[in-house]
Backbone as a printed PyTorch tensor [residue, N CA C, xyz], in Angstrom:
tensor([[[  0.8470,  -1.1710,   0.0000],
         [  0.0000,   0.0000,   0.0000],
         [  0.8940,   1.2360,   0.0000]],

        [[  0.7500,   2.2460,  -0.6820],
         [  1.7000,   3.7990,  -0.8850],
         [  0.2320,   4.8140,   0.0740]],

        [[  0.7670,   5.5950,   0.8040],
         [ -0.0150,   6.5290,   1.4410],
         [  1.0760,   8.3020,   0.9780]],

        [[  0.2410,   8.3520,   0.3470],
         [  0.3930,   9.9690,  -0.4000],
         [ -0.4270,  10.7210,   0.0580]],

        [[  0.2210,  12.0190,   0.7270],
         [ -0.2470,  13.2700,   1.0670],
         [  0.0970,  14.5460,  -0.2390]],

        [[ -1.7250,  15.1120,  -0.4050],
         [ -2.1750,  16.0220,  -1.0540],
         [ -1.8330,  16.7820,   0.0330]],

        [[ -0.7650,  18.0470,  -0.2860],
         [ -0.8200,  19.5610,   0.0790],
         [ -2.2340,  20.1030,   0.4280]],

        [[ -2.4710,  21.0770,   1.2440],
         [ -3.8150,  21.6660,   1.2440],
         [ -3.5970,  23.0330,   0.2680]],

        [[ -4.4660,  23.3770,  -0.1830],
         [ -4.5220,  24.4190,  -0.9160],
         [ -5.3300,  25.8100,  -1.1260]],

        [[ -4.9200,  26.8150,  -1.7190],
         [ -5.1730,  28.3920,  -1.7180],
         [ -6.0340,  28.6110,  -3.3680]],

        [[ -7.0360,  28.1700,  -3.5020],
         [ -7.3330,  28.9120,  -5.3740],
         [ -8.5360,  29.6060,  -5.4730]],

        [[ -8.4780,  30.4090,  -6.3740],
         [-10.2450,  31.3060,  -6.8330],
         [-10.9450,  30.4990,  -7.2080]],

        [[-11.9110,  30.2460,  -6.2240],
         [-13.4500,  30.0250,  -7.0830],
         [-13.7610,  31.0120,  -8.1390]],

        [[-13.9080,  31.0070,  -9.1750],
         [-14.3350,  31.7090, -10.1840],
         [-16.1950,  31.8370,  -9.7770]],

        [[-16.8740,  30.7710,  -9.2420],
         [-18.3490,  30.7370,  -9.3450],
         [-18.8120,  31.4560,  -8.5350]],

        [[-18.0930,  31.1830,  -7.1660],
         [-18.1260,  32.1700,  -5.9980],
         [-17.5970,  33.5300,  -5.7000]],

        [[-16.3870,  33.6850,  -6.6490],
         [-15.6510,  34.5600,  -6.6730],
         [-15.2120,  35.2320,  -5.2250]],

        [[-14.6930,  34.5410,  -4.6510],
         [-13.6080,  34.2060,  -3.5690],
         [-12.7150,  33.1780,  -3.4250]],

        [[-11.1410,  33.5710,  -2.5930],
         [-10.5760,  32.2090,  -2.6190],
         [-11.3290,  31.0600,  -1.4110]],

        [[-10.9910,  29.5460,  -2.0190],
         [-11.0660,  28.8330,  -1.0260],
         [ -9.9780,  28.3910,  -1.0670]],

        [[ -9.8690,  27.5000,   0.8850],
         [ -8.7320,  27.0390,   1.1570],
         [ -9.3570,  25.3700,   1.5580]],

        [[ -8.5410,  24.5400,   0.7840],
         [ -8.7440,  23.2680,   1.1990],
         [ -7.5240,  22.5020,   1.9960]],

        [[ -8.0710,  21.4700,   2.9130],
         [ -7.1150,  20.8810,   3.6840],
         [ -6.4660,  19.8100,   3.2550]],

        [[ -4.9640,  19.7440,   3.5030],
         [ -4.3370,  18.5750,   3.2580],
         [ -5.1200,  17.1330,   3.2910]],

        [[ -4.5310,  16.0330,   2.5150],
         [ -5.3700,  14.9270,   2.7290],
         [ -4.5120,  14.0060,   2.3240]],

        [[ -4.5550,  12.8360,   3.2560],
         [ -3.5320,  11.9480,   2.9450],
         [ -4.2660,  10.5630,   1.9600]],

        [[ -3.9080,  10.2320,   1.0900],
         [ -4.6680,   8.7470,   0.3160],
         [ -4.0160,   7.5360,   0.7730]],

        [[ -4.7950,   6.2930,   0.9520],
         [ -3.9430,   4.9430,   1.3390],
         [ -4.6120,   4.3600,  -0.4310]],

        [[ -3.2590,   4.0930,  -1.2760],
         [ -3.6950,   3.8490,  -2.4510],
         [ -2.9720,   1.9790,  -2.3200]],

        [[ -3.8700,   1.5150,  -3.5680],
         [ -3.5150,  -0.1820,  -3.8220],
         [ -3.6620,  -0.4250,  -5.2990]],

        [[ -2.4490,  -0.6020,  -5.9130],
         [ -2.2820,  -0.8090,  -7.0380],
         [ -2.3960,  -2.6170,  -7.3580]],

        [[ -3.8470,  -2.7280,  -7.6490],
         [ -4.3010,  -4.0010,  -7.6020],
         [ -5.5600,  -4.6560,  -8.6250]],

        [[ -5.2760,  -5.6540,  -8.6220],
         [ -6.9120,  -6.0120,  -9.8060],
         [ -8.1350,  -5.5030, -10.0000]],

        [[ -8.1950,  -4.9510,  -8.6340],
         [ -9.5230,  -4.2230,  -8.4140],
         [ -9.7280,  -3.0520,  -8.7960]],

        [[ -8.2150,  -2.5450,  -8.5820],
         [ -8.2420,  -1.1270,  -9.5660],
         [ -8.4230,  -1.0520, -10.5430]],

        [[ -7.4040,  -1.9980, -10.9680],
         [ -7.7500,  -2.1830, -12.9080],
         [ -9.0750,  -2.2240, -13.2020]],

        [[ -9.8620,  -2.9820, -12.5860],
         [-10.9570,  -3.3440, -12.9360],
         [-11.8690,  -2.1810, -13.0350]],

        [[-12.0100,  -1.6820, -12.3250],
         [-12.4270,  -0.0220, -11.9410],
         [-12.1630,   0.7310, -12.7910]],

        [[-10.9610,   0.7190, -13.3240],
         [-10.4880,   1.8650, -14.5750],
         [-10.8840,   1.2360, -15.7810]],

        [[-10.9840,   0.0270, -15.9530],
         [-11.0390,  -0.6700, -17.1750],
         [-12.4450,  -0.5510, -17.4400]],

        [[-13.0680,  -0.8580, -16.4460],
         [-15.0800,  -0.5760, -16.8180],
         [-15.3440,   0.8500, -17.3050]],

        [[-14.6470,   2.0090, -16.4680],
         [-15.1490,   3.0370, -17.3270],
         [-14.0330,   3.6410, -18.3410]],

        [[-13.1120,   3.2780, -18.7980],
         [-12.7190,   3.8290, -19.7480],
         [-12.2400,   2.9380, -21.1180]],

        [[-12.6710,   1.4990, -20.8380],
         [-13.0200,   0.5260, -22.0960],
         [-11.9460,   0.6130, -22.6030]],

        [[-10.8840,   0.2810, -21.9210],
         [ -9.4960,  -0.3070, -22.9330],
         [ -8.3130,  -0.4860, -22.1170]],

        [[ -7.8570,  -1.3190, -22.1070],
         [ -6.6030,  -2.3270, -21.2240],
         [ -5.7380,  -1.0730, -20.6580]],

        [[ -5.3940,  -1.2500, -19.2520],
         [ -4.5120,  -0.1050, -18.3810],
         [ -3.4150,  -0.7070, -18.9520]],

        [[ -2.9460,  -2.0380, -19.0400],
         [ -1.5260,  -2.4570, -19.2030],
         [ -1.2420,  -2.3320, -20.3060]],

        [[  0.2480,  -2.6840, -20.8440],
         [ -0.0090,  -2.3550, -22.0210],
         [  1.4750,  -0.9030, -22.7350]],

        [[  0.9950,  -0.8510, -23.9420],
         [  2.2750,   0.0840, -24.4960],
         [  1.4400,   1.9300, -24.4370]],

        [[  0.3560,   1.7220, -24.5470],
         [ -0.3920,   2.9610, -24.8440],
         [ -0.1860,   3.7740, -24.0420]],

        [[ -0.0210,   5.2380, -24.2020],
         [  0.3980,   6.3140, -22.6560],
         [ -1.1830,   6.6800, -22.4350]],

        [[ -1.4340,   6.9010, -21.1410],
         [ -2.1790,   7.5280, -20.7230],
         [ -2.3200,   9.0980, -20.6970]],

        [[ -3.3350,   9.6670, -20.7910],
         [ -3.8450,  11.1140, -20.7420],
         [ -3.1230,  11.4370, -19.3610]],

        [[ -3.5950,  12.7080, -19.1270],
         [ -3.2300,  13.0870, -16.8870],
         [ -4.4150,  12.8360, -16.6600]],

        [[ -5.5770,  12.6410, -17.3790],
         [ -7.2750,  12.5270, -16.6470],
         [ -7.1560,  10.9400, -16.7620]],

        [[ -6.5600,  10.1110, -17.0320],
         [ -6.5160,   9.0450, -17.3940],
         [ -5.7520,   8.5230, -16.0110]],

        [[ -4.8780,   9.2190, -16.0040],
         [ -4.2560,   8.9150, -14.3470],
         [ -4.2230,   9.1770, -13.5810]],

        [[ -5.0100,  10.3200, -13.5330],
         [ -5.5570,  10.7370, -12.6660],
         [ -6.5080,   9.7190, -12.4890]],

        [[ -7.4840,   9.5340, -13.2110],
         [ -8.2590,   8.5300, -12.6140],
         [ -8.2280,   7.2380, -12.4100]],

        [[ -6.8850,   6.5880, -12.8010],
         [ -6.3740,   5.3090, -11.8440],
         [ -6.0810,   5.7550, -10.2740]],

        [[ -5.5350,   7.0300, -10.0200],
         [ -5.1970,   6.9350,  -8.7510],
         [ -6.5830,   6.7240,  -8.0550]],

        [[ -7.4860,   7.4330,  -8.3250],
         [ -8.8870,   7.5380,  -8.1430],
         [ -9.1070,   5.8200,  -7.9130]],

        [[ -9.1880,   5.4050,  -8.7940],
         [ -9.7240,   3.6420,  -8.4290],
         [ -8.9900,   3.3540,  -7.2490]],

        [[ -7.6780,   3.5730,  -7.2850],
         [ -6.9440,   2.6130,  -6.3560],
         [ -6.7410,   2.8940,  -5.0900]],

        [[ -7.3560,   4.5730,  -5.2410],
         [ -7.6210,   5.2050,  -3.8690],
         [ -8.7720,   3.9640,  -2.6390]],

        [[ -8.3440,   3.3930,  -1.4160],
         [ -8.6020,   2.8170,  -0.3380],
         [ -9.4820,   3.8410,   0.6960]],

        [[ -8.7520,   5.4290,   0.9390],
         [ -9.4180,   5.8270,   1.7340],
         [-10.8570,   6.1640,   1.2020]],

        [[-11.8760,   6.0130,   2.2900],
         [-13.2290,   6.9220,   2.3000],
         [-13.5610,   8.0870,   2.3160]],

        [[-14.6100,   8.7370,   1.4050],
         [-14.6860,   9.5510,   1.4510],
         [-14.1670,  10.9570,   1.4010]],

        [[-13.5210,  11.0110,   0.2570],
         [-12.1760,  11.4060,  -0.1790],
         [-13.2150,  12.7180,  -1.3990]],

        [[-12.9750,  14.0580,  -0.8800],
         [-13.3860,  15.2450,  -1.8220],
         [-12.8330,  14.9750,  -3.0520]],

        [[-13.4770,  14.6140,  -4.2040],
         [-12.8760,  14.4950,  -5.2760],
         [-12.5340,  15.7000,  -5.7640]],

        [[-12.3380,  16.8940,  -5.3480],
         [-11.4720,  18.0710,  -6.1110],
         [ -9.9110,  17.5730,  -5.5280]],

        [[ -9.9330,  17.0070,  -4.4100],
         [ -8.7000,  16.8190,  -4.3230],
         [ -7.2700,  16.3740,  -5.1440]],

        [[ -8.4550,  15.4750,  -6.2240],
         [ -7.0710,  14.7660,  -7.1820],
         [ -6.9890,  15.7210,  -8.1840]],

        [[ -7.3590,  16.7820,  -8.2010],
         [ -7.3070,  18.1800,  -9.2500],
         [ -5.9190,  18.9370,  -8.6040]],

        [[ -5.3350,  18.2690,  -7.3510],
         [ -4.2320,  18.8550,  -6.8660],
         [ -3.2050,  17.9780,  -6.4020]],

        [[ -3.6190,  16.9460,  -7.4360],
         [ -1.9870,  15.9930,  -7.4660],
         [ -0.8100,  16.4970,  -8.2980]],

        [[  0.6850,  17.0470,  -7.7020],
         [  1.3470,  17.4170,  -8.6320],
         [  2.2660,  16.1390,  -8.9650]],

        [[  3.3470,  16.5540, -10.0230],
         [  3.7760,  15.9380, -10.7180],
         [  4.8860,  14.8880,  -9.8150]],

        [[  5.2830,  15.3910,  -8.1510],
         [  5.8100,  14.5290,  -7.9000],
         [  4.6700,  13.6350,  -7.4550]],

        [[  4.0850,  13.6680,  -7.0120],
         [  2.6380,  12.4610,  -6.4720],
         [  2.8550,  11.9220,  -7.4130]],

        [[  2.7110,  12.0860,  -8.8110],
         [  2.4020,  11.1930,  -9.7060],
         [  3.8240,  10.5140, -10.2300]],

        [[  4.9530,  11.0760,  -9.6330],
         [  6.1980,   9.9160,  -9.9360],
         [  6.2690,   8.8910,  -8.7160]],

        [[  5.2530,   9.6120,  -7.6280],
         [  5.4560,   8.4300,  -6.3700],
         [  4.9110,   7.0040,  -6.9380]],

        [[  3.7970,   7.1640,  -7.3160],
         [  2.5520,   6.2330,  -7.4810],
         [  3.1610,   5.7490,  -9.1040]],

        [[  3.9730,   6.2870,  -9.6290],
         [  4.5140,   5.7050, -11.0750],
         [  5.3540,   4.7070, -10.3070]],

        [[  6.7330,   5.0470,  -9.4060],
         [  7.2070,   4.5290,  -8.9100],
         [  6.6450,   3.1220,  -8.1050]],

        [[  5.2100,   3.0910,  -7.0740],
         [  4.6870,   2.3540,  -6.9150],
         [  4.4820,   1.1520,  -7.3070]],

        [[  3.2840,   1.8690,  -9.0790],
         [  2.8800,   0.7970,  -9.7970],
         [  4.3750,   0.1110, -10.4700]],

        [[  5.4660,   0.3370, -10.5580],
         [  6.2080,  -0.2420, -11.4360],
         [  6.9070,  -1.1930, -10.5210]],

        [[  6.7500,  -1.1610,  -9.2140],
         [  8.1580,  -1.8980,  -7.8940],
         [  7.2080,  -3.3540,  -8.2180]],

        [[  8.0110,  -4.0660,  -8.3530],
         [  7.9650,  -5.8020,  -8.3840],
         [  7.0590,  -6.2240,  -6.9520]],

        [[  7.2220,  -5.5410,  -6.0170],
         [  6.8880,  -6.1270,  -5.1710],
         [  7.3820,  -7.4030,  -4.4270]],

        [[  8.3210,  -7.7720,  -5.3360],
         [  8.1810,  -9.2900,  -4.7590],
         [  9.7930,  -9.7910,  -4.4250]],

        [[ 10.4670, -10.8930,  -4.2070],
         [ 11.7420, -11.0830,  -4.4970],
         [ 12.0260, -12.2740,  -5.7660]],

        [[ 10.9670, -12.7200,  -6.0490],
         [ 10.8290, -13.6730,  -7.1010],
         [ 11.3150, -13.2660,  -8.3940]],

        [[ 12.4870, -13.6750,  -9.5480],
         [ 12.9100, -12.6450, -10.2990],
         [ 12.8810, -14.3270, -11.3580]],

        [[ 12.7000, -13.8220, -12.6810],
         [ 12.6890, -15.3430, -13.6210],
         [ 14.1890, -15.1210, -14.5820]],

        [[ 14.2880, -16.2250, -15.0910],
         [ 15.6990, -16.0240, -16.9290],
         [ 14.6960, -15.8030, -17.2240]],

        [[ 16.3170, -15.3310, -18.2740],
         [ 16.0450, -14.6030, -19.5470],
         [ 14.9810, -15.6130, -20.3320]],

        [[ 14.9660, -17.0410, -20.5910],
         [ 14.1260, -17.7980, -20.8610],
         [ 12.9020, -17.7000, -20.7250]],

        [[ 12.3780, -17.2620, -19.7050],
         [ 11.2040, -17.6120, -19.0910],
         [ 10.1690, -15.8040, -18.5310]],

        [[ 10.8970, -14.8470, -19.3360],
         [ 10.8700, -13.7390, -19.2080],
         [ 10.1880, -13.0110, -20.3800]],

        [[  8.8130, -12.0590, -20.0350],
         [  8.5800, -11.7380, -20.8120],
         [  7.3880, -12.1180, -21.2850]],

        [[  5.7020, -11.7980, -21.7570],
         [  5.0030, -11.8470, -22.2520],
         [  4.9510, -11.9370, -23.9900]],

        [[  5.3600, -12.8680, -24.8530],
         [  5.5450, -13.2290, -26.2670],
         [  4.1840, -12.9090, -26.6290]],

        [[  3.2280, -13.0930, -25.9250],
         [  1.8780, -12.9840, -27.0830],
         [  1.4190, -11.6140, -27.4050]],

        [[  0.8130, -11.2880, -28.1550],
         [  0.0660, -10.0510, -28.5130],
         [ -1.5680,  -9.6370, -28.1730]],

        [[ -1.7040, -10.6970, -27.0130],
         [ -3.0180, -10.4180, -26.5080],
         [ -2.7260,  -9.2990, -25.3770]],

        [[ -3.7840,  -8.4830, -25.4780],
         [ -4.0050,  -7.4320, -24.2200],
         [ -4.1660,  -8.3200, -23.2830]],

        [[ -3.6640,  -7.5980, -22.4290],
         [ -3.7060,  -8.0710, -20.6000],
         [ -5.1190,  -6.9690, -19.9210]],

        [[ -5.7940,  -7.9920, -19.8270],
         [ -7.0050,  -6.7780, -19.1550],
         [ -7.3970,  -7.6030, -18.2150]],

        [[ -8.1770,  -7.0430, -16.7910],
         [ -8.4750,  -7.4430, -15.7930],
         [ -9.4270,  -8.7110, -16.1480]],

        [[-10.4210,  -8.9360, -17.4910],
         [-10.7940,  -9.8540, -17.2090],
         [ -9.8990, -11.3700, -17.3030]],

        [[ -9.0230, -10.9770, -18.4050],
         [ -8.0480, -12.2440, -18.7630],
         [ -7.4770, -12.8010, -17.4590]],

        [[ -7.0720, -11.6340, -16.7350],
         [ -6.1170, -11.9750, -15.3170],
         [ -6.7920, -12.8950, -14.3550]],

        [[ -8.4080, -12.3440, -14.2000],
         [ -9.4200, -13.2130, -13.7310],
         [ -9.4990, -14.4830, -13.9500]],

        [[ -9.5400, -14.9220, -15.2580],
         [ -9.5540, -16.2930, -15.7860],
         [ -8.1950, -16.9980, -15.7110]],

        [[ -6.8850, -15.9410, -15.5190],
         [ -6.0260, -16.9520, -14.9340],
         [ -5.7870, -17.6150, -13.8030]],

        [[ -6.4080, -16.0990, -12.7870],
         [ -6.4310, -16.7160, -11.6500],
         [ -7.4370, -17.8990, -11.0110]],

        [[ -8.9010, -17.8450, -12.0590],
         [ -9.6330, -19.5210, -12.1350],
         [ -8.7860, -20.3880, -12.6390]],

        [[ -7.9650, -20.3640, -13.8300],
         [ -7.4910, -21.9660, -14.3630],
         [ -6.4130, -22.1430, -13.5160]],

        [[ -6.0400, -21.6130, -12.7970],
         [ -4.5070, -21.4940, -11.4900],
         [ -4.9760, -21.6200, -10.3240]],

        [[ -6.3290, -21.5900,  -9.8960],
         [ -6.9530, -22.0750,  -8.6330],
         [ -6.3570, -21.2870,  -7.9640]],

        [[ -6.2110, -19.8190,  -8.3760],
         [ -5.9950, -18.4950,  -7.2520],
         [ -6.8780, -17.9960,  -6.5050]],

        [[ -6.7390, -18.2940,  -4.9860],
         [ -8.1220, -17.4630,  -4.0940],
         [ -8.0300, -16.1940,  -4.8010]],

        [[ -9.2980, -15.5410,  -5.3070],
         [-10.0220, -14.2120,  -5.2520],
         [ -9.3350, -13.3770,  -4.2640]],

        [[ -9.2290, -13.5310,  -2.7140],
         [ -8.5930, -12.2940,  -2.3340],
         [ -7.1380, -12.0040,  -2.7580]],

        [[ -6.9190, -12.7120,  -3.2900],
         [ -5.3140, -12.1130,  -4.1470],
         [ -5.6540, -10.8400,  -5.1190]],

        [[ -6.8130, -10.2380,  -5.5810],
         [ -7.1380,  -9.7300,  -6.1290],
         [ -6.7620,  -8.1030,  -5.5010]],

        [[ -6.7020,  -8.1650,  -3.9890],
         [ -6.3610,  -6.8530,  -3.7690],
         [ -4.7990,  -6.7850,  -3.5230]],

        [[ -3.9020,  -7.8610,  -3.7470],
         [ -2.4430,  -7.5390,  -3.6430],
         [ -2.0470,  -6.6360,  -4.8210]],

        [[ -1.0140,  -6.2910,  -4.5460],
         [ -0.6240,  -5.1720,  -5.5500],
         [ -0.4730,  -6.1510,  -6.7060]],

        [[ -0.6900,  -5.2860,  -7.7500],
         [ -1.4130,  -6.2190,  -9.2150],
         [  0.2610,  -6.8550,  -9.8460]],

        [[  1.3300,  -6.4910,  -9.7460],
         [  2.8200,  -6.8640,  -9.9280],
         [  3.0400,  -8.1410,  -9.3320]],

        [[  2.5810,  -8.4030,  -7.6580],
         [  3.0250,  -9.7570,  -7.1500],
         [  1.8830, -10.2290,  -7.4590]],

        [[  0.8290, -10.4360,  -8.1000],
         [ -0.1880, -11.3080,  -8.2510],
         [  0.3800, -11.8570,  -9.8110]],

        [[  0.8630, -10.6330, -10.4910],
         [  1.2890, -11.0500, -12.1260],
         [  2.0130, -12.3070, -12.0070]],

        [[  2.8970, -12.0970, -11.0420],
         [  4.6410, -12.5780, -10.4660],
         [  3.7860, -14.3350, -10.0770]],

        [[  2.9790, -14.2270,  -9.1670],
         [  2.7330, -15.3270,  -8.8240],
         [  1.8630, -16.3800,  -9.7720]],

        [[  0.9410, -15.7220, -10.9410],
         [  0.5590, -16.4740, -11.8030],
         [  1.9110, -16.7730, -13.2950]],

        [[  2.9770, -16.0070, -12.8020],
         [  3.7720, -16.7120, -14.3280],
         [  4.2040, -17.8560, -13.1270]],

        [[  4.4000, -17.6270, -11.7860],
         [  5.4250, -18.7230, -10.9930],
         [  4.4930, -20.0400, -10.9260]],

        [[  3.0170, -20.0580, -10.9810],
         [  2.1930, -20.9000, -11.2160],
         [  2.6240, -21.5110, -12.5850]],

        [[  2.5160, -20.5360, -13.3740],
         [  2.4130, -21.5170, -15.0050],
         [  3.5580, -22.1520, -14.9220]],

        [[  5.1360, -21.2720, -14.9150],
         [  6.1800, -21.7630, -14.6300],
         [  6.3790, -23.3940, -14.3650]],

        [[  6.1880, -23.4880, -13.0590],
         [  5.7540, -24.9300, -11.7730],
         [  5.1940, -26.0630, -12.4360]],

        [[  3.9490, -25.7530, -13.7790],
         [  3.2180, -26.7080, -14.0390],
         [  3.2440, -26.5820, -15.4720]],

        [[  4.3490, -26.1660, -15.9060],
         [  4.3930, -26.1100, -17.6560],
         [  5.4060, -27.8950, -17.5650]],

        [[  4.9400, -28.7340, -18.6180],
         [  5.7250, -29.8500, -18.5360],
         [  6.6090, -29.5260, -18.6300]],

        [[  7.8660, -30.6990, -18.3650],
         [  9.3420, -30.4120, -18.6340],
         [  9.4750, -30.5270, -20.3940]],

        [[ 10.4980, -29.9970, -20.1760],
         [ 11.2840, -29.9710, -21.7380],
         [ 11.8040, -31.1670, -22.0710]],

        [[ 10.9190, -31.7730, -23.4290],
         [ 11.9040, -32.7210, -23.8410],
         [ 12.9300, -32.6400, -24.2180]],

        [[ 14.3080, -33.3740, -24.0640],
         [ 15.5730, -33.3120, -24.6900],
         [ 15.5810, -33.5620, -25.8990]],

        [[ 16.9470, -33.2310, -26.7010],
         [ 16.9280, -33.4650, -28.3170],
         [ 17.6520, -35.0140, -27.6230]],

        [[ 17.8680, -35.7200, -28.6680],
         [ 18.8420, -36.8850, -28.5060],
         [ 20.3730, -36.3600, -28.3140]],

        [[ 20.9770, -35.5620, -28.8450],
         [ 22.1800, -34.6590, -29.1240],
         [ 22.4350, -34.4370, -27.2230]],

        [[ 21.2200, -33.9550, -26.5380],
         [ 21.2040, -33.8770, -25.0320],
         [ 21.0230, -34.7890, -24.6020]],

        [[ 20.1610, -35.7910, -24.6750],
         [ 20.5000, -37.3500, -24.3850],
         [ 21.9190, -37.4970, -24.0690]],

        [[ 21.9640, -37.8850, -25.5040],
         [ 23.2520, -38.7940, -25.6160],
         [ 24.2470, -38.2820, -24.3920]],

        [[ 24.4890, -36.7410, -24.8760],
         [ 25.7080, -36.3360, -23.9190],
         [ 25.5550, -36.4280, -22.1360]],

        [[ 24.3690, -36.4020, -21.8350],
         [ 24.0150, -36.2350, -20.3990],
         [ 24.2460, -37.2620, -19.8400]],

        [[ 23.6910, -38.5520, -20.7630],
         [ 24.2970, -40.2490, -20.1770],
         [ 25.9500, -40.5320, -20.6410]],

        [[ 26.6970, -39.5990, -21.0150],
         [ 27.8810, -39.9730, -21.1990],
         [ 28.2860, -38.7150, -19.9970]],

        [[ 28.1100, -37.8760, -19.7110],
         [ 28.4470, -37.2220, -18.4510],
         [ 28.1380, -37.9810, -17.4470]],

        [[ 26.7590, -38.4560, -17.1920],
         [ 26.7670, -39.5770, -16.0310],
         [ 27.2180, -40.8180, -16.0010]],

        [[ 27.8410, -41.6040, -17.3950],
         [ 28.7170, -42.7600, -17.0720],
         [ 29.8520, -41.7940, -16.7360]],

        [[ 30.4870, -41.0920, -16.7290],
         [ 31.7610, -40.9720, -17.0660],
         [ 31.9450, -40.6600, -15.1860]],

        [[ 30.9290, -39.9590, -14.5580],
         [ 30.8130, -39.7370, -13.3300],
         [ 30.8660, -40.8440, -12.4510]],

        [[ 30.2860, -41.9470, -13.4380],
         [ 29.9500, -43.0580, -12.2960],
         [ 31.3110, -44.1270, -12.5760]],

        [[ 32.3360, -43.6080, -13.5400],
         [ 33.5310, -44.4020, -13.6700],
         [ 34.6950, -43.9760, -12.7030]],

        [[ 34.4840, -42.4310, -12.4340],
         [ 35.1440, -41.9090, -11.9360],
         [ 35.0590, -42.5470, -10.0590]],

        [[ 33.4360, -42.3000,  -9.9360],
         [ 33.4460, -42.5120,  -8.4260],
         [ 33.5390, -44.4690,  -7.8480]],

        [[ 33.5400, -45.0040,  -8.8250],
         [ 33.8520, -46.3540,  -8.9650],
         [ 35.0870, -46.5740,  -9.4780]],

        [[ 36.2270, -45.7270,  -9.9490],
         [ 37.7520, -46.1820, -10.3610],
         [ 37.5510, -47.3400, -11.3860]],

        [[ 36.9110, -46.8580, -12.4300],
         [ 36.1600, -48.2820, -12.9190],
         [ 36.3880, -47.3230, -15.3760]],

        [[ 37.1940, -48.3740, -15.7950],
         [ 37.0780, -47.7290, -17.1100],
         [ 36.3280, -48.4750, -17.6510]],

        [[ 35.3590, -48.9420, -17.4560],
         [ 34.1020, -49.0680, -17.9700],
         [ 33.8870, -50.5270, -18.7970]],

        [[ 33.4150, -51.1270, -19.4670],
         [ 33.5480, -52.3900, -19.9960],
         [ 34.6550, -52.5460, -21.0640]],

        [[ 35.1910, -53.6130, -20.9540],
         [ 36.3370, -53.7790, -21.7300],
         [ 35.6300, -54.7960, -23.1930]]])
């Protein structure tokens, strides 16, 4: 969870035509499925992904992922630009200590990643639902470490055969003092 404090602030009402002053406010934000999900229903197109976002666009992720209650929504009209490298910073931290190879690294397909797909991985992976509010990075982390775990092994070529049983005779001549059949 990241807890970011909004400055309080000094601006003209133009409607009222006086200044108001609003009070600091701190957010407990969760960069998690649920957010996505939230941003993804009203703005109909995958958060993840290569596409940049608008500032109303991220502004209104922080908005989803915002935890606290009851939160003046003029407030996110006074997120500046470091808030928004905190919560960049946030969404991008791994979260986790789990790190994969170069092999095994990396999304190859060209399907969008959208909250519902993630859903259906976490059914065919028999992921409890409340994983849904961990930060959305270690939930990613834990469904490749799922597929990972239960992708069959790799068959060998024969070329790896061959050589692997001549590394293990040659091991088992060694620890037996033994040159092998005559």
């Amino acid at each position: 969870m990241l807890k970011i404090t909004i400055p309080g602030q000094e601006f003209w009402d133009e409607g009222k035509e006086e200044f108001v002053n609003t009070k600091g406010t701190t957010l407990q934000l969760e960069h998690s499925l649920v957010s996505l999900s939230k941003w993804e229903s009203k703005w109909h197109k995958p958060f993840l992904g290569k596409g940049d976002k608008t500032v109303e666009e991220t502004v209104d992720y922080i908005r989803c992922m915002t935890l606290t209650q009851n939160v003046d929504p003029s407030v996110y009209g006074f997120i500046t630009n470091e808030i928004m490298g905190q919560v960049s910073d946030y969404i991008d931290d791994s979260m986790t200590a789990t790190w994969f190879s170069k092999e095994e690294k990396g999304n190859t397909s060209q399907e969008a990643v959208t909250a519902e797909l993630i859903y259906y991985w976490m059914i065919a992976l028999n992921i409890p639902f409340e994983c849904q509010k961990w930060h959305l990075n270690r939930l990613l982390t834990l469904i490749r470490v799922c597929n990972v775990k239960n992708a069959p092994p790799e068959k060998l070529s024969q070329k790896e055969i061959t050589k692997r049983t001549a590394a293990i005779n040659a091991a088992r001549r060694k620890a037996h003092k033994s040159k092998g059949r005559k």
